[in-house]
N, C-alpha and C positions, 0 to 999 in steps of 0.2 A: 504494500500500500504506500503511497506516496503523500507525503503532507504537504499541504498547499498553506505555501506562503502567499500572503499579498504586502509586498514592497510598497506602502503607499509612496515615500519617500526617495523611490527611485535612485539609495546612496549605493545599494549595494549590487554586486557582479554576481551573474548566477553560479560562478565557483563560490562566492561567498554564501550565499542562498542555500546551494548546497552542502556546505560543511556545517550549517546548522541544522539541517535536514539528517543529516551524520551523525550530529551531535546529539541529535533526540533519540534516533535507532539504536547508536552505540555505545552512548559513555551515559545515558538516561534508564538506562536497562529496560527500556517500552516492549509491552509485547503487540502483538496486533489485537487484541482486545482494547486497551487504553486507546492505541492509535487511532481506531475507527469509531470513539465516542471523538475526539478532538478533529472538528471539521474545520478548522485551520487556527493560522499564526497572521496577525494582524501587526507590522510593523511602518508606526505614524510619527509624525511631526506633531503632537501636542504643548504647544507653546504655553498655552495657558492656563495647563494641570499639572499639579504637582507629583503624579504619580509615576514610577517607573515601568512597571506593569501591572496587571492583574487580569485574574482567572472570570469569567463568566460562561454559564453553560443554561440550555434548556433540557428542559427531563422530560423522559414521554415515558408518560403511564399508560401499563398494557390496559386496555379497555374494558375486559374481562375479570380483571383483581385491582382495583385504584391505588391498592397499598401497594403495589408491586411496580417499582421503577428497570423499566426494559430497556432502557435505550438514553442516550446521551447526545445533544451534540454541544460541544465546546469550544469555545475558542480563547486564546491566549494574545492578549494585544501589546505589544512592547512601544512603551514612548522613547522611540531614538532620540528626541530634545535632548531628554537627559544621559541616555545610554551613551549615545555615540558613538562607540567601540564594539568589532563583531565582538569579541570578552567581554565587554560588561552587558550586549548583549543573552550573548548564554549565559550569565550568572542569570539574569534576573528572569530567561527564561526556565533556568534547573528549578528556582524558587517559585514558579511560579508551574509548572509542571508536577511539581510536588504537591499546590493544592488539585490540580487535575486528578493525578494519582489518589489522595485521600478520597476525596470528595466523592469522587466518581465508584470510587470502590467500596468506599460505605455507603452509597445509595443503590447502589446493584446488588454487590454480594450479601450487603448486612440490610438492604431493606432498610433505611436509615435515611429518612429526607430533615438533612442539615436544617433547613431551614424554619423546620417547626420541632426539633428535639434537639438538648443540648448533647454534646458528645460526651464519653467517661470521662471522669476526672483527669483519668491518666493523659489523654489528650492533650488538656491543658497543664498539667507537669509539665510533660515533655517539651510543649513548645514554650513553657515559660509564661506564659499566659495567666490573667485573672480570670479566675473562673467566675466568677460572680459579675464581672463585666469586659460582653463579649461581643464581637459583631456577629451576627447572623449568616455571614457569608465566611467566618472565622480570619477576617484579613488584621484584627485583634484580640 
């Protein structure tokens, strides 16, 4: 399967396009399950947000079980503004592939929609996080 980028920024060469495409197959440890819920990589020129990336996705609930999340698609948007480097690119894509990875795995395999249950405590240990005060999409 092949991940689509959209360059809005038109800074980068499709070698470089590519070795993040590399970079998510081979040093991200992706299988093609994760890969086929992330229906692409959005890299912008946002001037006027502070953000460096993050994770958004839609859930498709099977029809037949409403509790039951079947499907994914996702997309990951990186603001070159601030990146500007293919490296600090891929940093903020590994971190931001990591909430793909969570996310996506505990609402498929664990049945678990983030959005209206909080996660185990251990969740918040680990990333250091207050548990008692959280965002809904876990970006704190």
């Amino acid at each position: 399967m092949s991940i689509q980028i959209e360059d809005q920024t038109k800074k980068f060469s499709q070698a470089e396009l590519d070795e993040l495409r590399n970079f998510i197959t081979n040093e991200l440890l992706s299988t093609e399950e994760e890969l086929e819920w992330l229906s692409k990589i959005i890299i912008r020129d946002d001037i006027r947000a502070s953000y460096s990336g993050y994770w958004k996705a839609k859930f498709h609930v099977n029809p037949e079980n409403p509790d039951e999340i079947d499907g994914i698609a996702a997309v990951i948007i990186l603001n070159h503004f601030h990146l500007r480097t293919l490296k600090r690119l891929k940093s903020t894509l590994a971190h931001e592939y990591g909430h793909h990875w969570t996310l996506t795995y505990l609402a498929v395999s664990q049945g678990m929609d983030y959005m209206r249950h909080r996660m185990p405590v251990e969740y918040y240990q680990l990333r250091g996080l207050d548990e008692h005060n959280y965002a809904h999409d876990y970006s704190k």
